[in-house]
PyMOL Python script that loads the backbone (N, CA, C, O; Angstrom):
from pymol import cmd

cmd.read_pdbstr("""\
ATOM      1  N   UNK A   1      94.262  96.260 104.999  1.00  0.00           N
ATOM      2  CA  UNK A   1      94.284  97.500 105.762  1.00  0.00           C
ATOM      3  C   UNK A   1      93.495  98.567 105.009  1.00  0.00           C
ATOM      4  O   UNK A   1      93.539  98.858 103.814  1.00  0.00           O
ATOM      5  N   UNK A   2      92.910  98.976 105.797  1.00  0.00           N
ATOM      6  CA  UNK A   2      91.884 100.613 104.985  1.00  0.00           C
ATOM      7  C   UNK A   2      92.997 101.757 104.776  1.00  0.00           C
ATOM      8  O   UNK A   2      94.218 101.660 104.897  1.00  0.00           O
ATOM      9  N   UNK A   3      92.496 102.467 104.553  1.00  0.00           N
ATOM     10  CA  UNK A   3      93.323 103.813 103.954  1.00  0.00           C
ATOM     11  C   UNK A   3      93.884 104.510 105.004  1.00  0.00           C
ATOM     12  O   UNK A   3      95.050 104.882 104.870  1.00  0.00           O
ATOM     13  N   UNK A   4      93.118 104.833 106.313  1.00  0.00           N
ATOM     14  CA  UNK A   4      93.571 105.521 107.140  1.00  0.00           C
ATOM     15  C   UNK A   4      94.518 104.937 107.935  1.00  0.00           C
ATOM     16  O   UNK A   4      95.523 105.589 108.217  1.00  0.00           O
ATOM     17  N   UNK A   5      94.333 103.483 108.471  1.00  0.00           N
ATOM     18  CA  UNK A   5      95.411 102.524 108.947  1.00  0.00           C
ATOM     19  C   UNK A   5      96.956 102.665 108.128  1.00  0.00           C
ATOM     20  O   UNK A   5      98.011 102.861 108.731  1.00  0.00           O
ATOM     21  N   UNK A   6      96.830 102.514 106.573  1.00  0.00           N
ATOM     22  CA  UNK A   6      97.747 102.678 106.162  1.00  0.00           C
ATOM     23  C   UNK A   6      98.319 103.754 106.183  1.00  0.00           C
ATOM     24  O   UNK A   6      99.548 103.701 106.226  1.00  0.00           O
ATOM     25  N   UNK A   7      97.573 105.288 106.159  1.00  0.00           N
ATOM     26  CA  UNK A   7      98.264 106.984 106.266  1.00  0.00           C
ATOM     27  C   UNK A   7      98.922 106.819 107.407  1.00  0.00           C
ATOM     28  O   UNK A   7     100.044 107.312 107.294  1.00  0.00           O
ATOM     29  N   UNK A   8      98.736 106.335 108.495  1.00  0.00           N
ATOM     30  CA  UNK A   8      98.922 106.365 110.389  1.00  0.00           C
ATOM     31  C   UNK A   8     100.330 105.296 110.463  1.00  0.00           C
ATOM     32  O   UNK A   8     101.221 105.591 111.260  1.00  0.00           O
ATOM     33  N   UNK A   9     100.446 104.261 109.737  1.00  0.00           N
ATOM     34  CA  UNK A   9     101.499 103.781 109.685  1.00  0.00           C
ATOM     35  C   UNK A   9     102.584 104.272 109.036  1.00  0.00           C
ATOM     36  O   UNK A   9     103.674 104.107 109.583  1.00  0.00           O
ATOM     37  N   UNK A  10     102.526 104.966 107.757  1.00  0.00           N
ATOM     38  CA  UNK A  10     103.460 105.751 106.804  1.00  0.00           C
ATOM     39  C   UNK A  10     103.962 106.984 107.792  1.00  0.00           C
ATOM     40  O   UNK A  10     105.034 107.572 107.647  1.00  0.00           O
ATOM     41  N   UNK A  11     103.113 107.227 108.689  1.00  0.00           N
ATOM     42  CA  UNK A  11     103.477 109.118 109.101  1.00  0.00           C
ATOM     43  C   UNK A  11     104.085 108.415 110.578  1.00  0.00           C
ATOM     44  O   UNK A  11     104.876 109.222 111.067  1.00  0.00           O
ATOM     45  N   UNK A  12     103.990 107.434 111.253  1.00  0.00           N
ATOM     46  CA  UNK A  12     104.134 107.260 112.274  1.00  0.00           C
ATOM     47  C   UNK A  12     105.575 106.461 112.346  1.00  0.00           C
ATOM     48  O   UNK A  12     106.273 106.436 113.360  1.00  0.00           O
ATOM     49  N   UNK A  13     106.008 105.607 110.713  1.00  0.00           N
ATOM     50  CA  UNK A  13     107.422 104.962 110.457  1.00  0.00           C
ATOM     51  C   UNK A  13     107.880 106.294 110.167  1.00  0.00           C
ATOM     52  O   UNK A  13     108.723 106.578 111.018  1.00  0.00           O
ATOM     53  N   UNK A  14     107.612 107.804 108.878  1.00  0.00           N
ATOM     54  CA  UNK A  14     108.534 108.246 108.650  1.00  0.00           C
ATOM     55  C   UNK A  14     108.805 109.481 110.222  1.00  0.00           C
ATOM     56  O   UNK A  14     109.924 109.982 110.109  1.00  0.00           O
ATOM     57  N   UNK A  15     108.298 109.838 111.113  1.00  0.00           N
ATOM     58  CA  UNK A  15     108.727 110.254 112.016  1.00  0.00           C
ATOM     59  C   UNK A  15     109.307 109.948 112.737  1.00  0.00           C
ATOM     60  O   UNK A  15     109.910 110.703 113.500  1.00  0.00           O
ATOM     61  N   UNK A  16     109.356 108.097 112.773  1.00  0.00           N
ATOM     62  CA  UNK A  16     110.365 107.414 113.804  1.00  0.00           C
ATOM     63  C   UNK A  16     111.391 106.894 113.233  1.00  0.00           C
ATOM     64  O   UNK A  16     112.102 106.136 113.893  1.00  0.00           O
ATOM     65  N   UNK A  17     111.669 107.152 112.021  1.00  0.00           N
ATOM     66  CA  UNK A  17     113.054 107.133 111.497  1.00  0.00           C
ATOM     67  C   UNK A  17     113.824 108.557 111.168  1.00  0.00           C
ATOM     68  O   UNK A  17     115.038 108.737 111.077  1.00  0.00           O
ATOM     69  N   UNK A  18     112.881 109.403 111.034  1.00  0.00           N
ATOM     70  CA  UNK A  18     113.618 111.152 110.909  1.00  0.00           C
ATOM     71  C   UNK A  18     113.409 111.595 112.295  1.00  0.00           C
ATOM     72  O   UNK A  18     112.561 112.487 112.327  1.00  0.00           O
ATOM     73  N   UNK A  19     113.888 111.284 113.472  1.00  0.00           N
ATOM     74  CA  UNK A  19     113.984 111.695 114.591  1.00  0.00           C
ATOM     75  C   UNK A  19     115.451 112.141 114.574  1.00  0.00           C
ATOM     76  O   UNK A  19     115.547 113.237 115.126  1.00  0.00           O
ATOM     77  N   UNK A  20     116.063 111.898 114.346  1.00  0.00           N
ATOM     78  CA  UNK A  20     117.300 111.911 114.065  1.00  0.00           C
ATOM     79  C   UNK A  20     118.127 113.325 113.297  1.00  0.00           C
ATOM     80  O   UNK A  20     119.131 114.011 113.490  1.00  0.00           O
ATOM     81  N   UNK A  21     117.037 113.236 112.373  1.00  0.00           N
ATOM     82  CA  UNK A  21     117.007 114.551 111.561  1.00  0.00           C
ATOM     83  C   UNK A  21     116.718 115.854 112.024  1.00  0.00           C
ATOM     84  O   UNK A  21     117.500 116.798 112.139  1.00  0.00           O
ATOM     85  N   UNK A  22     115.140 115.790 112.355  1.00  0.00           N
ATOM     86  CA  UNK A  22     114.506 117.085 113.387  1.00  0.00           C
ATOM     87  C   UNK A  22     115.249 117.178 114.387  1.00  0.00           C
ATOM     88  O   UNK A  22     115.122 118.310 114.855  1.00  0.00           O
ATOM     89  N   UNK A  23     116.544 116.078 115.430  1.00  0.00           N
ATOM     90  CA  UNK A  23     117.161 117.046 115.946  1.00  0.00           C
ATOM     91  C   UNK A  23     118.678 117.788 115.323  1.00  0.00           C
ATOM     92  O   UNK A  23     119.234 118.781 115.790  1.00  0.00           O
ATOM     93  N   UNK A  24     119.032 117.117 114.363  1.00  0.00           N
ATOM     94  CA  UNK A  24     120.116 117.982 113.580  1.00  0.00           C
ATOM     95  C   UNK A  24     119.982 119.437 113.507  1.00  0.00           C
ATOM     96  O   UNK A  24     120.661 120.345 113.986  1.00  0.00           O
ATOM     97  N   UNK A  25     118.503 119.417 112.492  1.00  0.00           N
ATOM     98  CA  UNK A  25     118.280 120.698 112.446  1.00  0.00           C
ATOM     99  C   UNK A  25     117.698 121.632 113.601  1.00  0.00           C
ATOM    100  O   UNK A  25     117.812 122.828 113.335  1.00  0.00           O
ATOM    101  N   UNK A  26     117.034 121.312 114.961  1.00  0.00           N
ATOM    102  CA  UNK A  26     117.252 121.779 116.377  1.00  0.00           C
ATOM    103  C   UNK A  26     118.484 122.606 116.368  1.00  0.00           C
ATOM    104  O   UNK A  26     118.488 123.826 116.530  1.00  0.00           O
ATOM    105  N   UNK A  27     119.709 121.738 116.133  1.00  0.00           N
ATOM    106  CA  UNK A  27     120.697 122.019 116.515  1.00  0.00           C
ATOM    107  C   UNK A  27     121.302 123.268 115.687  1.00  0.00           C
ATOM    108  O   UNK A  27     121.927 124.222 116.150  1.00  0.00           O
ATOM    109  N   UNK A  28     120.929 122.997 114.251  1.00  0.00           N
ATOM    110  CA  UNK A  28     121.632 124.081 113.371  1.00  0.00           C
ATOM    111  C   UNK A  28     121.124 125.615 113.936  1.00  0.00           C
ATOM    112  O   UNK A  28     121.748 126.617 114.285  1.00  0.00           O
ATOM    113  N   UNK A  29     119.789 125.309 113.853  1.00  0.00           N
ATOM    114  CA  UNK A  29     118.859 126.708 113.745  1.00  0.00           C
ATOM    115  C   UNK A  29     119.358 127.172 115.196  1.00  0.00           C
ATOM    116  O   UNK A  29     119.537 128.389 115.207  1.00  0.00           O
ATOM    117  N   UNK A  30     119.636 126.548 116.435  1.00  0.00           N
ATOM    118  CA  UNK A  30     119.822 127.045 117.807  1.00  0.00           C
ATOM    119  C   UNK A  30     121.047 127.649 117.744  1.00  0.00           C
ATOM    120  O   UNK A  30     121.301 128.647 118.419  1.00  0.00           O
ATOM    121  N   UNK A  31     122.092 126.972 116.751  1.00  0.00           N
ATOM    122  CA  UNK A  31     123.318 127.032 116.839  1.00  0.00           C
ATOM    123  C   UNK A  31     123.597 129.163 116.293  1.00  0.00           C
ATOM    124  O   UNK A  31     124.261 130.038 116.849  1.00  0.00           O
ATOM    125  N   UNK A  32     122.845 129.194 115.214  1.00  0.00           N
ATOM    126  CA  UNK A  32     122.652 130.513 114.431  1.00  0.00           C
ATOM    127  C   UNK A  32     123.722 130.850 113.909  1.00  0.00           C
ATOM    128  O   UNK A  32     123.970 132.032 113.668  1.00  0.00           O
ATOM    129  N   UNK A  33     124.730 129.652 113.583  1.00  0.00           N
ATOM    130  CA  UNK A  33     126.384 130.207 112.988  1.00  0.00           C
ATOM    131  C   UNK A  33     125.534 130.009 111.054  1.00  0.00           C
ATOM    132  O   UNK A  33     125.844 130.816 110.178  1.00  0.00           O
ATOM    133  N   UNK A  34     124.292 128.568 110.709  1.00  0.00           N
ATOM    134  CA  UNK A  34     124.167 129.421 109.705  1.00  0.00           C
ATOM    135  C   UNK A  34     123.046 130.035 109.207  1.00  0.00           C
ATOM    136  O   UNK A  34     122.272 130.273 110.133  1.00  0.00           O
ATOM    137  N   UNK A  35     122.667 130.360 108.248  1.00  0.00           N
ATOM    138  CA  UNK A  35     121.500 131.341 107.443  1.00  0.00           C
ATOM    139  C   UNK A  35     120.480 130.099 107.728  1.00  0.00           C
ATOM    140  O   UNK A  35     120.809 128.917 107.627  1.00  0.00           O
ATOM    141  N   UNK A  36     119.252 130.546 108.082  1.00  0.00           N
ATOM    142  CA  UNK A  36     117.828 129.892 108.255  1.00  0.00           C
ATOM    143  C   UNK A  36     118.140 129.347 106.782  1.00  0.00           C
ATOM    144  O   UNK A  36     118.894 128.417 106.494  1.00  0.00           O
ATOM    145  N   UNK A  37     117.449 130.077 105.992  1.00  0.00           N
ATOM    146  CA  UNK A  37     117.545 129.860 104.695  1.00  0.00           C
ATOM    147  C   UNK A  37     118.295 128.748 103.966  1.00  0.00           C
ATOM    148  O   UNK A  37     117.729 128.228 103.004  1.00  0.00           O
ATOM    149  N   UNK A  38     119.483 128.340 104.317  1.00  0.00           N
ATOM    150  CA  UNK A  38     120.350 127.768 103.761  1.00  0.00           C
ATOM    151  C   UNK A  38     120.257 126.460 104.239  1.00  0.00           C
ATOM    152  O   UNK A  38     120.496 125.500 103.507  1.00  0.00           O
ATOM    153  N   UNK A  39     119.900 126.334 105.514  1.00  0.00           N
ATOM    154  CA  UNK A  39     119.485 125.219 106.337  1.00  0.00           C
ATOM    155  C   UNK A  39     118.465 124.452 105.706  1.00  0.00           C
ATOM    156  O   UNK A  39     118.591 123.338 105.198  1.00  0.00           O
ATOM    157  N   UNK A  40     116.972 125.479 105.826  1.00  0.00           N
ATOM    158  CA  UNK A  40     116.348 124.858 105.155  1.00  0.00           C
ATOM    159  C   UNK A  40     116.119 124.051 103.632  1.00  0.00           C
ATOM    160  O   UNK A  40     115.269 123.191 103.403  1.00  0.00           O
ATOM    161  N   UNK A  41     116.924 124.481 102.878  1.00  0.00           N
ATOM    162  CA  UNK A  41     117.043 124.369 101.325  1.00  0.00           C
ATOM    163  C   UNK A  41     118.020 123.488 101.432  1.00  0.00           C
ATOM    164  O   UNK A  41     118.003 122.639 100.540  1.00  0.00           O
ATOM    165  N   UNK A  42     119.012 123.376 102.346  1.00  0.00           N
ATOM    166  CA  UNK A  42     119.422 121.891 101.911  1.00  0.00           C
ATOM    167  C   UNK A  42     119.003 120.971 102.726  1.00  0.00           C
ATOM    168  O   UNK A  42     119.113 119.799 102.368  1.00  0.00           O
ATOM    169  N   UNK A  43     118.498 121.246 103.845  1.00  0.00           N
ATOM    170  CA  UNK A  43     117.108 120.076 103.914  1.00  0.00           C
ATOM    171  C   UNK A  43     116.431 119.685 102.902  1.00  0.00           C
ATOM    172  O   UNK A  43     116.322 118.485 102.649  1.00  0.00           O
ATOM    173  N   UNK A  44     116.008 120.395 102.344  1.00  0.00           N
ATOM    174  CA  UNK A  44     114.766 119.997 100.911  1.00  0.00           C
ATOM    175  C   UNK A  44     115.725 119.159 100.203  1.00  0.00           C
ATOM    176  O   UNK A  44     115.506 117.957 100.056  1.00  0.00           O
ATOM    177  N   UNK A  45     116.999 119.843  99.660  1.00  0.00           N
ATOM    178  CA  UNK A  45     117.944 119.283  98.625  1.00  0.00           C
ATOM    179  C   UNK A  45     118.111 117.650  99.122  1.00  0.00           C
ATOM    180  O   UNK A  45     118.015 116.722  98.319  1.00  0.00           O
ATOM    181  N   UNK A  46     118.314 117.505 100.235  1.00  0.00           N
ATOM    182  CA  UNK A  46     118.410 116.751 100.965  1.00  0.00           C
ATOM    183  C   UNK A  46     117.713 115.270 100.943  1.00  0.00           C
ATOM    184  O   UNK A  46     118.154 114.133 100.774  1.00  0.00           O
ATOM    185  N   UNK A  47     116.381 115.834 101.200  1.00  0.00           N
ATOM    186  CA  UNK A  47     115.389 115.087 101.213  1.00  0.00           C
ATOM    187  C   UNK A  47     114.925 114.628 100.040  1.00  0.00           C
ATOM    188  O   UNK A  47     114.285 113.584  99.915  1.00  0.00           O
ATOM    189  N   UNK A  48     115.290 115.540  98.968  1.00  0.00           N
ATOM    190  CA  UNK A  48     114.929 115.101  97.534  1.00  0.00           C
ATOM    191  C   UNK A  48     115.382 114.515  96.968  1.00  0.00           C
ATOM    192  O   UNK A  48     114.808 113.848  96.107  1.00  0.00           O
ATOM    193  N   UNK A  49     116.859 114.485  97.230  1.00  0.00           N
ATOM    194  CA  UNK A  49     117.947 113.365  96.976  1.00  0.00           C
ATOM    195  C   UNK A  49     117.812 112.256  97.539  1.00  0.00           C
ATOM    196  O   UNK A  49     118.572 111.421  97.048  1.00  0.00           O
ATOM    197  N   UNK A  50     117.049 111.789  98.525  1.00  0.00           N
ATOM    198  CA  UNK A  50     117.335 110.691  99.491  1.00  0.00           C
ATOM    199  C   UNK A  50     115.455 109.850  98.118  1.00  0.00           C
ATOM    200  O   UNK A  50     115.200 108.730  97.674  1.00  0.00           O
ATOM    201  N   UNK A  51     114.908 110.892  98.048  1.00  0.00           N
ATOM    202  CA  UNK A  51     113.429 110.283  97.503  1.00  0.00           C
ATOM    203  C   UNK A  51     114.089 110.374  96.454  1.00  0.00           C
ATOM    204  O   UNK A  51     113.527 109.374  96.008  1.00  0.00           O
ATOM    205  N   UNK A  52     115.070 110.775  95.286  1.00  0.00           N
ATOM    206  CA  UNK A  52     114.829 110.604  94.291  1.00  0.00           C
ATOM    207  C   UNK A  52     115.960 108.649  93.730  1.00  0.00           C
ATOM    208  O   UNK A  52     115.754 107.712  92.959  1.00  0.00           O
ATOM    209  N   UNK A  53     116.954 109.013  94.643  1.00  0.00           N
ATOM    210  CA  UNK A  53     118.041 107.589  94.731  1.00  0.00           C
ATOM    211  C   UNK A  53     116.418 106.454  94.829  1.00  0.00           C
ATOM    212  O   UNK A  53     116.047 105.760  93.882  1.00  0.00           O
ATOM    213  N   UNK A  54     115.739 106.527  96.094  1.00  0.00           N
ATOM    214  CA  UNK A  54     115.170 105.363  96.594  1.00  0.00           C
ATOM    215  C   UNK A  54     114.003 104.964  95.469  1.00  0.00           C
ATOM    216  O   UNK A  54     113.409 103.898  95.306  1.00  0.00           O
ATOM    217  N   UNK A  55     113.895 106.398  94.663  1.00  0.00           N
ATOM    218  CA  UNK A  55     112.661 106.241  93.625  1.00  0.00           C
ATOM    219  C   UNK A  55     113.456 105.018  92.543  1.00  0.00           C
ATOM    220  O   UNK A  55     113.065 103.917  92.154  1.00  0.00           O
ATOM    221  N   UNK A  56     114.580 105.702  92.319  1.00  0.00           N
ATOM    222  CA  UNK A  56     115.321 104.946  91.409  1.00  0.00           C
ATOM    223  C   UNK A  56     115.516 103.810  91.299  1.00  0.00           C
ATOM    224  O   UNK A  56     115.581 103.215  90.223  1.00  0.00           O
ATOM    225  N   UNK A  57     115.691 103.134  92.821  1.00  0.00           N
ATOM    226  CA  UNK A  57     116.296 102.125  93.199  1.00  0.00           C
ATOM    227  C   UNK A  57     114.746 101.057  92.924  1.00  0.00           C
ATOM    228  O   UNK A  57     114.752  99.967  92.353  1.00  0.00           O
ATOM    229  N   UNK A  58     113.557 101.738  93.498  1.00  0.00           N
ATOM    230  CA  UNK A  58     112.521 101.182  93.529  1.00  0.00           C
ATOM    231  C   UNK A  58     112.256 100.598  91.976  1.00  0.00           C
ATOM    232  O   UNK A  58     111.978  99.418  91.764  1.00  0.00           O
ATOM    233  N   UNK A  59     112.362 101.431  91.117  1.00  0.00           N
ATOM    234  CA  UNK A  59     112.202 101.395  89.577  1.00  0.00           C
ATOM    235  C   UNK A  59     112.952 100.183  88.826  1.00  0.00           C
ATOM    236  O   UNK A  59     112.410  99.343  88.108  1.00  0.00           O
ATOM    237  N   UNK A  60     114.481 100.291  89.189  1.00  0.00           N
ATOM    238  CA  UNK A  60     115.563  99.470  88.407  1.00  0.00           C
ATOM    239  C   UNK A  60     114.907  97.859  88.852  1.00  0.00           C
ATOM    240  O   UNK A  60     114.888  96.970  88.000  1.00  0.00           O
ATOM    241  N   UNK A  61     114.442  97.641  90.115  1.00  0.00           N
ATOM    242  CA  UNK A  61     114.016  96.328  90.308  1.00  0.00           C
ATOM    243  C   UNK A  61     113.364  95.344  89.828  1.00  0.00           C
ATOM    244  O   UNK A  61     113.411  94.145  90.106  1.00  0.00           O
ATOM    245  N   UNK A  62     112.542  96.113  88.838  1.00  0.00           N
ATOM    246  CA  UNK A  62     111.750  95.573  87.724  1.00  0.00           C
ATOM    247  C   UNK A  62     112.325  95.680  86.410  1.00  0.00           C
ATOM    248  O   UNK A  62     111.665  95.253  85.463  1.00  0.00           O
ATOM    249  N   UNK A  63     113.690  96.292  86.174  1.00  0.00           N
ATOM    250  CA  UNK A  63     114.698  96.006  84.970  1.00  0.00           C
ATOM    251  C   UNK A  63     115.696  95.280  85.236  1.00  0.00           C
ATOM    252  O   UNK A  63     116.512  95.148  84.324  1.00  0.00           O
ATOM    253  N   UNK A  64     115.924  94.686  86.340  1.00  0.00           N
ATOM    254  CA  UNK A  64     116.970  94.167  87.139  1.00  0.00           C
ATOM    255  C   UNK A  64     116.805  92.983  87.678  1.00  0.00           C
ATOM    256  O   UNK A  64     116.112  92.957  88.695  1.00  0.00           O
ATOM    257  N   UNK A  65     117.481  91.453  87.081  1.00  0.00           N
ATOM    258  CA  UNK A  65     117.011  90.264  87.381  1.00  0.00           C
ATOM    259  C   UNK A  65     117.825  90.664  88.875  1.00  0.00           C
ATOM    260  O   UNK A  65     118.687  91.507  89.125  1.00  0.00           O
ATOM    261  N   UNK A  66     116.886  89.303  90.009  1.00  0.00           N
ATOM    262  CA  UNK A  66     116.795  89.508  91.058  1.00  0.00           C
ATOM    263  C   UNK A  66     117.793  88.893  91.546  1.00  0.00           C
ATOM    264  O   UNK A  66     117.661  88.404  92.668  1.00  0.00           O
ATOM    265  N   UNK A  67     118.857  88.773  90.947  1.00  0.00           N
ATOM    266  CA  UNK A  67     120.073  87.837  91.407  1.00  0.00           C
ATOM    267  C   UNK A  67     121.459  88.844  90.811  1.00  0.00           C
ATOM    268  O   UNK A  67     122.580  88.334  90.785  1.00  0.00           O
ATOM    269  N   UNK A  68     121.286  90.015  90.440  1.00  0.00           N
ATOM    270  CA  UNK A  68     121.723  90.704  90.410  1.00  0.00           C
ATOM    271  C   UNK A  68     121.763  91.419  91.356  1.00  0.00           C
ATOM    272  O   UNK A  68     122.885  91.575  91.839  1.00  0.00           O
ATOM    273  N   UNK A  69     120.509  92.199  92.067  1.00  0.00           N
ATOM    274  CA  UNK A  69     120.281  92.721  93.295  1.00  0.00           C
ATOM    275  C   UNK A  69     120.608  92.270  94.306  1.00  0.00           C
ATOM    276  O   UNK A  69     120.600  93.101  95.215  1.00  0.00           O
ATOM    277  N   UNK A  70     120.983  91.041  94.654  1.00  0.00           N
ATOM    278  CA  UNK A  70     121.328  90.574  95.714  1.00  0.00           C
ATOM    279  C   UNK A  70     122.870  90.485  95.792  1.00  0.00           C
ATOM    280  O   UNK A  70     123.392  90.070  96.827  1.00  0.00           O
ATOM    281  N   UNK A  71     123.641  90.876  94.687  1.00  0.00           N
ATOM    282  CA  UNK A  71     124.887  91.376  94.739  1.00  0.00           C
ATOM    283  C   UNK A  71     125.152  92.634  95.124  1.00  0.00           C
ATOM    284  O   UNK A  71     126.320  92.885  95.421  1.00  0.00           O
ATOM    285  N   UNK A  72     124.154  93.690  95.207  1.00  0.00           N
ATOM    286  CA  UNK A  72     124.075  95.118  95.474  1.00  0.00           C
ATOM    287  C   UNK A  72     124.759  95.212  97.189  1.00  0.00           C
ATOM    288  O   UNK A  72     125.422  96.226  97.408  1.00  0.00           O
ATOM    289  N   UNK A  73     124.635  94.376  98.158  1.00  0.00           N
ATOM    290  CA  UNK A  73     125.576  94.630  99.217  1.00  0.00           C
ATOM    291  C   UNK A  73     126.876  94.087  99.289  1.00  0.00           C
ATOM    292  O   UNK A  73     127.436  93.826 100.353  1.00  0.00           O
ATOM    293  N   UNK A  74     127.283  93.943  98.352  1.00  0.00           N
ATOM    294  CA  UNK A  74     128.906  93.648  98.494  1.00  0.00           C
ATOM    295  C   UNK A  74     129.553  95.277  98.109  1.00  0.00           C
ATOM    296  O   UNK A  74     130.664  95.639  98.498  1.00  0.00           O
ATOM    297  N   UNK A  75     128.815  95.963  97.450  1.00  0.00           N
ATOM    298  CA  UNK A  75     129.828  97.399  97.068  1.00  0.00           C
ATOM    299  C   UNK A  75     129.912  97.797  98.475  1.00  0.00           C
ATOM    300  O   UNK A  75     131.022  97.436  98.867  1.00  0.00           O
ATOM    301  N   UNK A  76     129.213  98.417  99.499  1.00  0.00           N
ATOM    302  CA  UNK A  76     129.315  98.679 100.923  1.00  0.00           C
ATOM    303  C   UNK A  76     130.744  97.766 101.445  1.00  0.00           C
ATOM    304  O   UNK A  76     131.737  98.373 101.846  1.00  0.00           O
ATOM    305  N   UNK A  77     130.709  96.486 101.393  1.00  0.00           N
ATOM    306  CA  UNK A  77     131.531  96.047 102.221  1.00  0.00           C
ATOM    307  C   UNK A  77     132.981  96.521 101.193  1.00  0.00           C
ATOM    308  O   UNK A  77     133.753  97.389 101.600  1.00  0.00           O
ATOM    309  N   UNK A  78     133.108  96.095 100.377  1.00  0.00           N
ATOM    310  CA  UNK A  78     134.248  96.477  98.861  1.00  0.00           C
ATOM    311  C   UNK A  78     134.481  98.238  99.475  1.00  0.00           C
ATOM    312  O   UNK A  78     135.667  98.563  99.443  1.00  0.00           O
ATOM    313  N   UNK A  79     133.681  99.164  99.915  1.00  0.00           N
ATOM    314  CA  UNK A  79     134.027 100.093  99.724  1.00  0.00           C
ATOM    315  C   UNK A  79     134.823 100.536 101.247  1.00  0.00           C
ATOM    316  O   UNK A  79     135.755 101.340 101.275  1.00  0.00           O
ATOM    317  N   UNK A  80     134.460 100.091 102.049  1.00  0.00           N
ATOM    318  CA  UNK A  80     134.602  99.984 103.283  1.00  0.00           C
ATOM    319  C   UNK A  80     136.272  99.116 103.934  1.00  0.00           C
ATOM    320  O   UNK A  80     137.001  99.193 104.923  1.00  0.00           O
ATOM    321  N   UNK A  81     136.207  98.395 102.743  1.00  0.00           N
ATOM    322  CA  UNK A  81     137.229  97.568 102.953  1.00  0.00           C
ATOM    323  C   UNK A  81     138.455  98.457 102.232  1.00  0.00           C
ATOM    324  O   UNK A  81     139.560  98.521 102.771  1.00  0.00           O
ATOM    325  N   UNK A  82     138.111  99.266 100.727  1.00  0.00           N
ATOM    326  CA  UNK A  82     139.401  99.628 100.357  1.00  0.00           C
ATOM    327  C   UNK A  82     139.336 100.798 101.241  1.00  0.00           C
ATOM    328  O   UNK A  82     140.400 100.840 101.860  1.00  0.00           O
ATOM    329  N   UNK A  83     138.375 102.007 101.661  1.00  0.00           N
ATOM    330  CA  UNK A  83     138.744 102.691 102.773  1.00  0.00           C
ATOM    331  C   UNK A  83     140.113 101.856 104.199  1.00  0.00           C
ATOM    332  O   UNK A  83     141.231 102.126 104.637  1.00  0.00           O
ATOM    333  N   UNK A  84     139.659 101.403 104.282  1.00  0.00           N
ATOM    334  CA  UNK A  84     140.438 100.805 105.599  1.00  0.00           C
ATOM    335  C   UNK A  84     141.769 100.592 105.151  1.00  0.00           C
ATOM    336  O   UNK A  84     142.687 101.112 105.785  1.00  0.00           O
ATOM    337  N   UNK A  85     142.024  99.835 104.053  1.00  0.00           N
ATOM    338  CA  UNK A  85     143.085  99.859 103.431  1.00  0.00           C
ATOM    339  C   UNK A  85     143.617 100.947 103.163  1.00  0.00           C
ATOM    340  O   UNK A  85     144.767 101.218 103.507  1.00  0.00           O
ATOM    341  N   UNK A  86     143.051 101.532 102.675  1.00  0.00           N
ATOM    342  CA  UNK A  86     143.834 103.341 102.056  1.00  0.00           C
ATOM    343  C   UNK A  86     144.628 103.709 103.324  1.00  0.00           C
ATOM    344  O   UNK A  86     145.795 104.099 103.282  1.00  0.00           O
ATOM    345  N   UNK A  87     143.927 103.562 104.435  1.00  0.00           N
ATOM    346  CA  UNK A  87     143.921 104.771 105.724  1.00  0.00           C
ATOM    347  C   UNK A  87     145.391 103.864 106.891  1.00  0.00           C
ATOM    348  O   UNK A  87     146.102 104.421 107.728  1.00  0.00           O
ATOM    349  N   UNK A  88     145.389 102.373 106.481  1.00  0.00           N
ATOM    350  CA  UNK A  88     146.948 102.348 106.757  1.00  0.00           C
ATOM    351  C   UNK A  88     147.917 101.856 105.853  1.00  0.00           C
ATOM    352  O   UNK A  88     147.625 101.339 104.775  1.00  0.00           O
ATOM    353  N   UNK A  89     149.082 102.013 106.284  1.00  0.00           N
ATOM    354  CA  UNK A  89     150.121 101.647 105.605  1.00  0.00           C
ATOM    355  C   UNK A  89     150.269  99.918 105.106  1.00  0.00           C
ATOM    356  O   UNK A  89     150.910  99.467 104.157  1.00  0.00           O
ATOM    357  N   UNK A  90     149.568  99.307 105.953  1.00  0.00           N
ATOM    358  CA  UNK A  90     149.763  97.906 105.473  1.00  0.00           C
ATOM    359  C   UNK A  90     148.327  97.003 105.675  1.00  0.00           C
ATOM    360  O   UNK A  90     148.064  96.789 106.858  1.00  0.00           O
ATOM    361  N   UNK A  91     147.617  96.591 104.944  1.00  0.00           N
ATOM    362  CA  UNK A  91     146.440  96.038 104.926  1.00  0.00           C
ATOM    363  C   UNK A  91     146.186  94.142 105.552  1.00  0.00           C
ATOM    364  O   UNK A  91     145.066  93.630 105.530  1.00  0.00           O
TER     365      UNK A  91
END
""", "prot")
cmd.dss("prot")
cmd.show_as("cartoon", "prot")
cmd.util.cbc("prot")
cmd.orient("prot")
């Protein structure tokens, strides 16, 4: 793929997965219960957190034998499971 094929695919996946997002914030800014300001900045906070985890995650993979990583989806279900448990009286 050339360069521009690849820019057009990057901008065209991350808009069709933050659709979701742009209407959250629709909603905040229409809503006006809060500060523009505050909205926006934890958008950023937001977003920087989401790039800085995935940077991380991207990184450890190459310190991290690959049979380790493939244990990485059992915490989701483990966490999900003692939630459920917590929330009744008898599991």
């Amino acid at each position: 793929m050339d360069a521009i094929t690849s820019i057009l695919v990057a901008v065209s996946a991350f808009a069709a997965t933050n659709i979701d997002d742009l209407v959250v914030l629709m909603f905040f800014f229409a809503a006006g219960k809060h500060e523009k300001r505050s909205v926006v900045i934890g958008q950023y906070l937001g977003f920087l957190s989401l790039v800085m985890v995935s940077s991380t995650a991207y990184f450890l993979q190459f310190l991290v034998p690959s049979y380790f990583l493939s244990l990485l989806g059992i915490f989701p279900v483990a966490i999900g499971f003692k939630k459920t448990c917590e929330s009744k009286t008898r599991c």
